[in-house]
C-alpha positions as CSV (number, residue, x, y, z in Angstrom):
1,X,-6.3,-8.1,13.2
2,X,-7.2,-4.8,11.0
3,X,-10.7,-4.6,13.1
4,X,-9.9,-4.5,16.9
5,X,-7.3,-4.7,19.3
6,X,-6.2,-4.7,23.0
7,X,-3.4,-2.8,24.6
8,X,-1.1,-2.8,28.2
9,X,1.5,-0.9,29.2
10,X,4.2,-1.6,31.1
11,X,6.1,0.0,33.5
12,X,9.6,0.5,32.6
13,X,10.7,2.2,36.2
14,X,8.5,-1.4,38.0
15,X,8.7,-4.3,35.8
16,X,7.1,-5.9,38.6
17,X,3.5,-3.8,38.2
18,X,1.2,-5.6,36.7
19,X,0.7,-4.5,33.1
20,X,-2.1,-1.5,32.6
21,X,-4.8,-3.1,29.9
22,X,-6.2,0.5,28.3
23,X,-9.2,-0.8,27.4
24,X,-10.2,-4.6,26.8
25,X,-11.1,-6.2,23.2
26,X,-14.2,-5.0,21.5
27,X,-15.5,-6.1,18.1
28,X,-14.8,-3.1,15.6
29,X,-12.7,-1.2,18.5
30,X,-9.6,-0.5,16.9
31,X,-6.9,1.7,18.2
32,X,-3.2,3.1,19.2
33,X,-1.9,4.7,22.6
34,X,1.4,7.0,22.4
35,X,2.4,8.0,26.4
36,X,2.3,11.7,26.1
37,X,4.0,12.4,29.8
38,X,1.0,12.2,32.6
39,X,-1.5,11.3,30.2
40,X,-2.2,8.9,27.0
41,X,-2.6,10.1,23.4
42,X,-4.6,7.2,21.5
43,X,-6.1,7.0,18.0
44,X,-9.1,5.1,17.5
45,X,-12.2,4.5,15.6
46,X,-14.7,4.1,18.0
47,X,-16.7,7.3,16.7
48,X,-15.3,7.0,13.0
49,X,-14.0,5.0,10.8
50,X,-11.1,7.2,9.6
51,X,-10.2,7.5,13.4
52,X,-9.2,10.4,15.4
53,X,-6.8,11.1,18.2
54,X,-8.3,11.5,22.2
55,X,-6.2,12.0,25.3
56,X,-7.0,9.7,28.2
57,X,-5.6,9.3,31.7
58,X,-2.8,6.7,32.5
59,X,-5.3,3.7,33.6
60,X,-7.7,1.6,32.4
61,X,-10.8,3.4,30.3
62,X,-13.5,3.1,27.7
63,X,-13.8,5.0,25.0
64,X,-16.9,6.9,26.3
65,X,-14.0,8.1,29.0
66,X,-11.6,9.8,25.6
67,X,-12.0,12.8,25.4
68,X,-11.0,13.6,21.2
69,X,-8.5,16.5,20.6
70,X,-8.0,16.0,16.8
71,X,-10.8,15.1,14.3
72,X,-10.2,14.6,10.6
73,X,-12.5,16.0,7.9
74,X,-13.6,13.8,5.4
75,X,-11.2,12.2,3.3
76,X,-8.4,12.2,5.9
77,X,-7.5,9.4,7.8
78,X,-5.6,9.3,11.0
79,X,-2.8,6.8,11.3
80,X,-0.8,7.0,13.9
81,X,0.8,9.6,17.1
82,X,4.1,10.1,18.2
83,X,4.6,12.3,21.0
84,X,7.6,14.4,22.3
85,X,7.6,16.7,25.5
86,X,6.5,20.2,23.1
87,X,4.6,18.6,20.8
88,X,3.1,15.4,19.1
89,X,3.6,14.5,15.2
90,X,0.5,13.1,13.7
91,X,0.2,10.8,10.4
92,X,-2.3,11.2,8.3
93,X,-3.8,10.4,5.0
94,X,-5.4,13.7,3.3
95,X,-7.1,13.9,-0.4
96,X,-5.6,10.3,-0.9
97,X,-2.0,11.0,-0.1
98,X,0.1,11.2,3.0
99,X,0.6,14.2,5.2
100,X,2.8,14.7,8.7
101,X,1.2,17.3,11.2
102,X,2.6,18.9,14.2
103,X,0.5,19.4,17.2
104,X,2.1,21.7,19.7
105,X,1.6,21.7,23.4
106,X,0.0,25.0,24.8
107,X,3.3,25.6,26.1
108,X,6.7,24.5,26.5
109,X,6.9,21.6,29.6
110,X,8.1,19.0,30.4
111,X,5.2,16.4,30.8
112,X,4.1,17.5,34.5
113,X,1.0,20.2,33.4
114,X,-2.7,18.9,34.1
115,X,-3.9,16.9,30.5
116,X,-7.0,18.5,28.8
117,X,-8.5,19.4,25.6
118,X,-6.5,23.3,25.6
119,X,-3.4,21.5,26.6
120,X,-2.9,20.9,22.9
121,X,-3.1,23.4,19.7
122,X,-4.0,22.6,16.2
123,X,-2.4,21.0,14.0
124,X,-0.4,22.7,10.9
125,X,1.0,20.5,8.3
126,X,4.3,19.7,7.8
127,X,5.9,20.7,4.1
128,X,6.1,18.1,1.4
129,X,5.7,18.2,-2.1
130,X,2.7,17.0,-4.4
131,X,2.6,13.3,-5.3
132,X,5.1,12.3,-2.5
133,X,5.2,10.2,0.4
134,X,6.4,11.2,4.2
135,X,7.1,9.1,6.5
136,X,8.0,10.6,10.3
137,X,10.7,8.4,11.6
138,X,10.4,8.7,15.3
139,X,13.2,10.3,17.4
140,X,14.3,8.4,20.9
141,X,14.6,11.7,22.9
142,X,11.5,13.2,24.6
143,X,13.3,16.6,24.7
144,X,14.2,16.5,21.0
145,X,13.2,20.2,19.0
146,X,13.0,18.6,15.3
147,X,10.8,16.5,13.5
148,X,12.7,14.4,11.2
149,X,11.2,12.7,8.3
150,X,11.7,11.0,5.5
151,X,10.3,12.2,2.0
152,X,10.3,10.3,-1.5
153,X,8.4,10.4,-4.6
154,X,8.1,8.3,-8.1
155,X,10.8,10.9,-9.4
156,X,11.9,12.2,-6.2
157,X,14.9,10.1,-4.7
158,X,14.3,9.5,-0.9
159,X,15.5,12.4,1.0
160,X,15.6,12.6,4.6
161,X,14.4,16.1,6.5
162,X,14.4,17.8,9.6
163,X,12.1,20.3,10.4
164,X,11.8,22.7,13.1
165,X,8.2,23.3,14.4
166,X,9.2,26.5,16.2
167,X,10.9,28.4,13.1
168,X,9.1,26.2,10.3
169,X,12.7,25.5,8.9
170,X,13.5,22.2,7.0
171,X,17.0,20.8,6.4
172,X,18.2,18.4,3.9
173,X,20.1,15.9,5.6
174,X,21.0,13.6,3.0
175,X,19.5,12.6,-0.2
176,X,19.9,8.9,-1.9
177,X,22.6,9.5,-4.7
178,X,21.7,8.4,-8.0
179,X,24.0,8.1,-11.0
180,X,23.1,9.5,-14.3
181,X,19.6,10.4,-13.3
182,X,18.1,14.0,-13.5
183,X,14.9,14.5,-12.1
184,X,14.2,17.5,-14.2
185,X,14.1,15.1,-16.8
186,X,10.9,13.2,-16.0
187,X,7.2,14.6,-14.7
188,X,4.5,13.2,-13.0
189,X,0.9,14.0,-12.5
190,X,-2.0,12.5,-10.3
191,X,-5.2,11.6,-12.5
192,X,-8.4,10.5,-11.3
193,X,-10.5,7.9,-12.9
194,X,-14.3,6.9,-13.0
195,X,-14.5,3.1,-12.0
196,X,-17.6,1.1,-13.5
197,X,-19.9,2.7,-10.5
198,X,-18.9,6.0,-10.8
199,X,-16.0,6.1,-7.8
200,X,-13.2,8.3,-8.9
201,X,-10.0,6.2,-8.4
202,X,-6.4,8.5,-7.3
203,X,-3.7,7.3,-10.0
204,X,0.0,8.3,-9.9
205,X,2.1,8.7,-13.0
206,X,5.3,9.4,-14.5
207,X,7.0,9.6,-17.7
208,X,10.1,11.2,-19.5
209,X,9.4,14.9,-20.4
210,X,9.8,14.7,-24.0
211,X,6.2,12.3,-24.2
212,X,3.3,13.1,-25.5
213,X,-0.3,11.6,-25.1
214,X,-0.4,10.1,-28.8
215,X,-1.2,6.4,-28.4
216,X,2.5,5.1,-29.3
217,X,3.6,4.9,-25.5
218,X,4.4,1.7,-23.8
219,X,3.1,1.6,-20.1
220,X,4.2,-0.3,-17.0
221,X,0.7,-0.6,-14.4
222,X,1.4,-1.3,-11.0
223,X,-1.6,-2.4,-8.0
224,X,-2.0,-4.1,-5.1
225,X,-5.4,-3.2,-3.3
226,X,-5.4,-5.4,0.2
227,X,-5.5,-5.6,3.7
228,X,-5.9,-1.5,3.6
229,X,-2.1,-1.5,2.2
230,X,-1.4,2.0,0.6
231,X,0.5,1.8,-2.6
232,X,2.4,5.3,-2.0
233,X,4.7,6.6,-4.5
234,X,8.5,5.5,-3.9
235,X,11.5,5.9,-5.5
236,X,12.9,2.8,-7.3
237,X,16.5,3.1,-9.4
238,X,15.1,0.6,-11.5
239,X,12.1,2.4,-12.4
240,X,15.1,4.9,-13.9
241,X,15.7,2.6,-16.6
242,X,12.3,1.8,-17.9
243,X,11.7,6.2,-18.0
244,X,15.1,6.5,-19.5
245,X,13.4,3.9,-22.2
246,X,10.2,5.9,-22.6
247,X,7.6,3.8,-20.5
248,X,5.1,5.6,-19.0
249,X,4.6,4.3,-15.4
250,X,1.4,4.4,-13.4
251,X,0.2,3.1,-10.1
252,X,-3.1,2.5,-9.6
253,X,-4.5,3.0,-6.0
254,X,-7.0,1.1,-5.7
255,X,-10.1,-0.1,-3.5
256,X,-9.1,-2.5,-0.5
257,X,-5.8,0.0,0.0
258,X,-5.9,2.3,2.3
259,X,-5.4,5.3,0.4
260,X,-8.7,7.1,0.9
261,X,-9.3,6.0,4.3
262,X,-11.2,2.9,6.1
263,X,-13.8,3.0,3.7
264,X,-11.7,2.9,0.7
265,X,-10.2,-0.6,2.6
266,X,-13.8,-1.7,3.0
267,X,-15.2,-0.8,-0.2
268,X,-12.4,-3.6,-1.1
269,X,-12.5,-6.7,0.8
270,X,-15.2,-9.4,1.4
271,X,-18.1,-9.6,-0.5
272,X,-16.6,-6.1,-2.7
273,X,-13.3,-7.3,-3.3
274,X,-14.2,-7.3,-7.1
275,X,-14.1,-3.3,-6.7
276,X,-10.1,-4.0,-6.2
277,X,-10.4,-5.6,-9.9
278,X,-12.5,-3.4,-11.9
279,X,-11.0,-0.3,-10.4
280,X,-7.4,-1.4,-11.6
281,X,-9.4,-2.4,-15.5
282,X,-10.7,1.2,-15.2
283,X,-7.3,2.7,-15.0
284,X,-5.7,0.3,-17.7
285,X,-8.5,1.9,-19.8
286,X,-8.1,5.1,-18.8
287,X,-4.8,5.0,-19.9
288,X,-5.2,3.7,-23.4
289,X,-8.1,6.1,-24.2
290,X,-5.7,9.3,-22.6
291,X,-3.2,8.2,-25.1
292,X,-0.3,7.7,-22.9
293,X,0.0,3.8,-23.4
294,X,-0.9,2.4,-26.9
295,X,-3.1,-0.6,-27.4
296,X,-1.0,-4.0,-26.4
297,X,1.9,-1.9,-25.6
298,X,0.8,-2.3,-21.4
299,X,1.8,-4.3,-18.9
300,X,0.4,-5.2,-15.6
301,X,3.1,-6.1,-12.6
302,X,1.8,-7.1,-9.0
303,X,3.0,-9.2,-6.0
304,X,1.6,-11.4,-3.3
305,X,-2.3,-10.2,-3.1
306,X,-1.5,-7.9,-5.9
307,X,-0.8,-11.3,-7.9
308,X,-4.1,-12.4,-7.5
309,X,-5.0,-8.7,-9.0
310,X,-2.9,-9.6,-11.5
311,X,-4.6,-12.9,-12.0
312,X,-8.0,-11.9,-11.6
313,X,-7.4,-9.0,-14.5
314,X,-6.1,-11.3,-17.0
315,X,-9.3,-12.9,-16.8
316,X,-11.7,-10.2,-16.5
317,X,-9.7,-8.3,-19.4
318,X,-7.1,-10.5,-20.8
319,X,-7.2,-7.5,-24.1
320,X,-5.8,-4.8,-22.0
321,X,-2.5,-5.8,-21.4
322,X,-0.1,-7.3,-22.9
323,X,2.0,-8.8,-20.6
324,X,1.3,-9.4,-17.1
325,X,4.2,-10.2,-14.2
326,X,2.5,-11.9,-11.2
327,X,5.2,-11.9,-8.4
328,X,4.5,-14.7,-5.4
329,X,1.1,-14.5,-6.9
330,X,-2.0,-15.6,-4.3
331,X,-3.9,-17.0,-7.5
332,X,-5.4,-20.0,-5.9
333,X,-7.3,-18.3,-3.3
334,X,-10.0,-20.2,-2.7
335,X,-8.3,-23.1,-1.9
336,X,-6.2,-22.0,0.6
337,X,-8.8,-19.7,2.3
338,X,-10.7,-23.1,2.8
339,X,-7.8,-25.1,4.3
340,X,-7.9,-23.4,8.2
341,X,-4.7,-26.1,8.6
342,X,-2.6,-23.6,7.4
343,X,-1.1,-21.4,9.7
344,X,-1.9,-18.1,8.0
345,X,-5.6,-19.6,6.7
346,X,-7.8,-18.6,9.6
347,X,-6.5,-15.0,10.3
348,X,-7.6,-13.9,6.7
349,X,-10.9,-14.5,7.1
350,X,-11.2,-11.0,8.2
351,X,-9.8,-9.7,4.6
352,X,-11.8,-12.6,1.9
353,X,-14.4,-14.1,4.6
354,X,-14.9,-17.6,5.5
355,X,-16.3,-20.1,3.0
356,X,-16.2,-22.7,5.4
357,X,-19.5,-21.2,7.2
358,X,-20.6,-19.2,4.7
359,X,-22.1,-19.8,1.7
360,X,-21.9,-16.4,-0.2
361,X,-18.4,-16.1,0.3
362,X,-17.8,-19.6,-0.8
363,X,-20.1,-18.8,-4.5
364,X,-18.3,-15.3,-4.1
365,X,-14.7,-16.0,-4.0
366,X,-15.1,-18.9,-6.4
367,X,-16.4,-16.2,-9.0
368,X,-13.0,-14.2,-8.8
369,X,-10.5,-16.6,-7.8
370,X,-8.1,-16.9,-10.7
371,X,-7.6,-20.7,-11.1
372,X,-11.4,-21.4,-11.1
373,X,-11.9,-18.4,-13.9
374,X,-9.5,-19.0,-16.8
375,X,-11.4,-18.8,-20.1
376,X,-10.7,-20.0,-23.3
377,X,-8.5,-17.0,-24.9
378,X,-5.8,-15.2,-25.9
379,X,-4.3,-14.2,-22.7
380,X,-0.9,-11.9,-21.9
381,X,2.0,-12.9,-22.0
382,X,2.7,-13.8,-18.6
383,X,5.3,-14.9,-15.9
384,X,5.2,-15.7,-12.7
385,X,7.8,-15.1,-10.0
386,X,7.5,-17.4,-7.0
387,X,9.9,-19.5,-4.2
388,X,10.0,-22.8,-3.2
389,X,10.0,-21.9,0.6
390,X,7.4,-19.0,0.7
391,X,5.2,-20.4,3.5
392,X,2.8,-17.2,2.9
393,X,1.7,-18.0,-0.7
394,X,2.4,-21.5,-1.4
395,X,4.7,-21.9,-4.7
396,X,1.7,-24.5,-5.7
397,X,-0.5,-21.7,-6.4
398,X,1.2,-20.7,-9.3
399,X,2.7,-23.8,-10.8
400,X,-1.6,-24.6,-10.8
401,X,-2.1,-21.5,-12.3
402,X,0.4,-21.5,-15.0
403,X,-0.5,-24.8,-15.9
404,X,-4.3,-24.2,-16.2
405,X,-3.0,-21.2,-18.5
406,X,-1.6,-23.0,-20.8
407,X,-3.8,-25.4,-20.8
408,X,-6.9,-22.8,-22.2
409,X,-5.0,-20.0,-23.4
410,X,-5.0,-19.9,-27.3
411,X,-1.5,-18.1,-26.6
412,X,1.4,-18.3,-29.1
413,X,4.0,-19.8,-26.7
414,X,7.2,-17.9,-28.4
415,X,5.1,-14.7,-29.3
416,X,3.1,-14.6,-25.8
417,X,4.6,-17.3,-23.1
418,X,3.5,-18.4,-20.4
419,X,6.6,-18.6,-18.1
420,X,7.2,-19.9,-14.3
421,X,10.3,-19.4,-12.4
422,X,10.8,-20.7,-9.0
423,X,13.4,-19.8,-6.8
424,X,14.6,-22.7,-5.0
425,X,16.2,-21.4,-2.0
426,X,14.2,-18.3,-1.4
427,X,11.2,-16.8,0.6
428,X,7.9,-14.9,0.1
429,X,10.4,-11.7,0.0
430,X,12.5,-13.4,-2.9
431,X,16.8,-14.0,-2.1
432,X,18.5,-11.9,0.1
433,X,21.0,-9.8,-0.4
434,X,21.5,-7.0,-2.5
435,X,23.4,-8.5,-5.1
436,X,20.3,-11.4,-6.0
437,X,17.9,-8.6,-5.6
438,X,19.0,-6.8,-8.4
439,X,19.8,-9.9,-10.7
440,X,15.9,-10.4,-9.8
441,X,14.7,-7.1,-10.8
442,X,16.4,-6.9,-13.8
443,X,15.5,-10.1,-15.0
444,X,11.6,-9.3,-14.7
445,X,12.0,-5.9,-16.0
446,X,14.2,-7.0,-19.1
447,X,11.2,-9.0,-19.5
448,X,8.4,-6.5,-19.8
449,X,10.3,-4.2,-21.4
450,X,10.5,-7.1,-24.3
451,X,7.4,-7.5,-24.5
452,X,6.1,-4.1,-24.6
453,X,9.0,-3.1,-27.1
454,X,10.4,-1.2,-24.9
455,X,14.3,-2.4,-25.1
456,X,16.2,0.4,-26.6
């Protein structure tokens, strides 16, 4: 559940002792707890949505009972806490991108002073550079002096840090080698774009240095926009080949992630999930009227809920793209949402609703879902990527969808297909194995770069 939750703790010197249940299950009560010594760091939105971190005695408690000792401003979100015995590492989300903060103890200790507000001093960010994402990976000694953290970017290979709080110091440890690839080469900007009711939606892109904005550009759009998923910037060695070709990339963070905070999740799910959609239209347009991507040179690429973006575009705007890759696409929403047999069925009606019970959600989700909306036109070209045993999204979602394509498209099939490929011994993830991930990859990429004439 993304709306409440229930924690106990255990007692690693008893495992006899009855667990410790922090505070019991309230509807909307959502929250964390990181042991910080003799007393409990949690995060939780019982006074915000975007959260905020309290310390609380080692026992059971209510929220009324934490007292807070970091408060985001608005448009930061609070994620998560790790703590160490000098000091605590906090994640956030800040201006729509993430951020690592250190929160030093009032003095060195070793767990045994008194908890309170002063105990704790502000927070100071950790370095990282624009347009990136950091990720603290966690450290398994309480004593440890260094926060170490890993840093990537669209253009920026991942790179893992460690930085001193006591000096400010970072050190490279290692950076991911890659062959042939110069990152002074490429550049990337964030843009901001005005959705259909005046939101400004945060898009990332990248391109080879050499570009320039006149409408001859062929693009590569990427989305997702569920379950409060952030669609951070990462570095892909594949995405090398499509710069290295000219393609101007872009990724489109969208309503129902989480990259502006709870709000920006909400402002995407339920009864607004068509915010997710036109959002993702908006920044297709905004990159044909910039001049980055010419007209039918764009194509759209999504997976899992971020197929059903892809599906639900292609109907609202089959003329923006002109090819559309929907990877294990959930196309056929509706009619798994109203089959509770499933085993993944009932625990989504938090992100779409229940049209079982309800009515509007029913009328709602039948207005979006991609295999009730196909219209009689020219779509994209499109294919879709899907596996026999994926027990999340059914491989009868798309074989429907795909059929019901073809069936109303006016599509030339050799100039604009509509393809299906099924995986027969694979899972919602695809093959494993390194080797079959690639062959994957470079099969749908060799794709889209055909279609957007993007091959030399």
């Amino acid at each position: 559940s993304r709306s409440t939750a229930e924690v106990r703790l255990f007692d690693a010197a008893d495992i006899e002792a009855p667990p410790i249940l922090v505070c019991g299950r309230r509807p909307g009560l959502d929250y964390t707890v990181e042991p910080a010594g003799d007393h409990l760091l949690i995060v939780h939105n019982a006074n915000r949505p975007d959260f905020e971190v309290a310390i609380a005695a080692i026992r059971g408690s209510r929220p009324e009972e934490w007292t807070p000792i970091l408060i985001p401003r608005p448009g930061e979100r609070v994620v998560g806490i790790d703590a160490y015995r000098d000091f605590a590492v906090v994640s956030m989300r800040s201006g729509g991108q993430t951020q690592l903060r250190v929160m030093p103890r009032g003095a060195a200790c070793n767990g045994a002073v008194a908890a309170g507000p002063t105990e704790w001093r502000q927070a100071t960010p950790v370095p990282s550079e624009d347009l990136a994402t950091i990720m603290h990976l966690p450290q398994s000694h309480w004593q440890t002096g260094e926060v170490v953290y890993m840093v990537e970017s669209v253009l920026t290979p991942r790179t893992w840090v460690s930085y001193c709080p006591h000096t400010g110091e970072s050190t490279v440890l290692k950076r991911l080698e890659v062959p042939n690839y110069d990152r002074e080469d490429y550049a990337q900007q964030g843009v901001w774009v005005t959705a259909d009711d005046g939101t400004d939606i945060p898009m990332t892109i990248a391109y080879r240095k050499d570009l320039e904005p006149d409408g001859s550009n062929p693009g590569l759009i990427y989305g997702y926009g569920s379950y409060e998923v952030s669609y951070d910037p990462w570095f892909a060695p594949i995405n090398v080949s499509a710069l290295q070709r000219g393609v101007v990339l872009a990724f489109a963070h969208v309503r129902g992630g989480g990259e502006m905070g709870r709000a920006w999740y909400d402002d995407g799910k339920l009864l607004k999930k068509k915010n997710t959609f036109t959002d993702f239209i908006a920044c297709a347009k905004w990159l044909h009227s910039s001049g980055w991507v010419a007209d039918q040179r764009l194509a759209a690429e999504g997976s899992s809920a971020g197929g059903l973006l892809m599906g639900a575009v292609a109907n609202l705007a089959p003329d923006q793209f002109r090819a559309i890759h929907a990877d294990v696409p959930f196309v056929d929403a509706l009619t798994t949402i109203l089959r509770p047999e499933l085993p993944l069925t009932v625990g989504e009606w938090e992100e779409w609703g229940n049209p079982i019970d309800s009515p509007e959600i029913y009328e709602y989700m039948r207005s979006y879902s991609p295999t009730e909306n196909v219209v009689e036109a020219e779509y994209p070209a499109v294919l879709a990527t899907t596996s026999f045993n994926d027990i999340r999204v059914f491989y009868v979602e798309p074989t429907k969808w795909v059929q019901i394509l073809r069936e109303r498209s006016s599509n030339d099939p050799i100039a604009r297909p509509i393809l299906e490929q099924i995986e027969m011994a694979a899972g919602h993830g695809g093959k494993l194995g390194r080797y079959d991930r690639w062959d994957k990859q470079s099969f749908e990429l060799a794709w889209i770069l055909d279609q957007i004439g993007a091959t030399e």
